[in-house]
N, C-alpha and C positions, 0 to 999 in steps of 0.2 A: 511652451515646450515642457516636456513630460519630465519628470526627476528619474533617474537611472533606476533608484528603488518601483518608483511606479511602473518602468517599463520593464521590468524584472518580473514583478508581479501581471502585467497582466501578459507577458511571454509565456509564467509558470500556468495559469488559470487555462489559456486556450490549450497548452502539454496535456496538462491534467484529466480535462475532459475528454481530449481525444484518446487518449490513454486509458481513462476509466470504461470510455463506451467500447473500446477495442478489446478490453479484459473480459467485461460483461458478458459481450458476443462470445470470443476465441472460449472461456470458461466453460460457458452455459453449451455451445457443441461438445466441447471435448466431456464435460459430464452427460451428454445425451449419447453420445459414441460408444462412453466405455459401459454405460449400463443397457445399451440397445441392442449395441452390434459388436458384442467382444465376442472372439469364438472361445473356444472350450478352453483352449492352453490361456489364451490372455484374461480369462479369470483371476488365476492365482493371483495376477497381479493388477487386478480391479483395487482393491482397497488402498494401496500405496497410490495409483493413480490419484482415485479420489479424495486421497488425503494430501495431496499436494495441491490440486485442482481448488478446492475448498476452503485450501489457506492460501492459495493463491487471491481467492474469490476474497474472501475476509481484508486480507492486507490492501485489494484495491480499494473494499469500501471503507476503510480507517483512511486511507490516507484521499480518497478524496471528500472525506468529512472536514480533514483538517486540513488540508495543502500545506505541508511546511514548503517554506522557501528556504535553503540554505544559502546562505552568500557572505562573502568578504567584504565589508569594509573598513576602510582607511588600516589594513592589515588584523584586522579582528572579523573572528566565524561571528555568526550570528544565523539564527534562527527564527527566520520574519512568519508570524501565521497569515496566509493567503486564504480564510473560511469562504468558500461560497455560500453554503449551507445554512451556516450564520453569520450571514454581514452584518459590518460595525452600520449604525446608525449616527449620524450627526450630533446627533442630541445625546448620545450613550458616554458616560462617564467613563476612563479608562480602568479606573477600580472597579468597577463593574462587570469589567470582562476577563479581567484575570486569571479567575478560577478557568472560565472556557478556554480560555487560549490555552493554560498552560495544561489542563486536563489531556486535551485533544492533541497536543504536543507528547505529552507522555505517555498517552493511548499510542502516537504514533510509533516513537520511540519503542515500547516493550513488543508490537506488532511484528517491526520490524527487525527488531532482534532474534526475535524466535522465526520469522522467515530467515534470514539468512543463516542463522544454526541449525534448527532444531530438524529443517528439511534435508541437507545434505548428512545431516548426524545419520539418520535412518541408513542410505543408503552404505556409510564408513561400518555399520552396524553388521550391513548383512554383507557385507564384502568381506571382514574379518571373520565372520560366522563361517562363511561358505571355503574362503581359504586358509584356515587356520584350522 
């Protein structure tokens, strides 16, 4: 029988993938849409599209380079790396992979930070512009 951590991980790994190839697609149209077939008014606001679009596109491939797994145990967070990318090997030392796990963690980390900020910022940006 599988350990809870293992069946965590490969719950998160099948998420991941279907998740990542679903960004890919849904992305890759909606940047063909807005640069193909905007009409004249939804111009203006090409670039805000694309610049959501783009970092959308960014932040999928950060975080399926690294898979963080977030989870609880025994009442502590912990932050498990799930790499598909770069799987551990048997043979591989864990001081050997430190640098990669914890890089790719904090890749994921700063990605994610400026996704959930820096994209609604714009928008607070031009709401106060336009109403104030």
């Amino acid at each position: 029988m599988e350990s809870p951590i293992s069946q965590i991980h490969s719950i998160n790994q099948i998420n991941n993938m279907f998740c990542f190839s679903g960004s890919l697609f849904l992305n890759t149209l909606l940047i063909y849409l807005i640069l193909k077939h905007s009409t004249r008014e939804m111009r203006v606001y090409s670039r805000i599209l694309l610049q959501t679009c783009i970092t959308d596109f960014c932040y999928s491939l950060v975080l399926f380079a690294s898979m963080p797994i977030s989870t609880v145990v025994d009442g502590n967070h912990i932050i498990l790396q799930g790499c598909l990318i770069f799987p551990r090997r048997l043979d591989e030392s864990e001081q050997s992979r430190v640098w990669l796990d914890f890089t790719l963690v904090m890749l994921w980390a700063l990605v994610f930070m400026y996704h959930v900020n820096a994209l609604p910022m714009q928008y607070v940006y031009r709401y106060l512009i336009l109403c104030w």
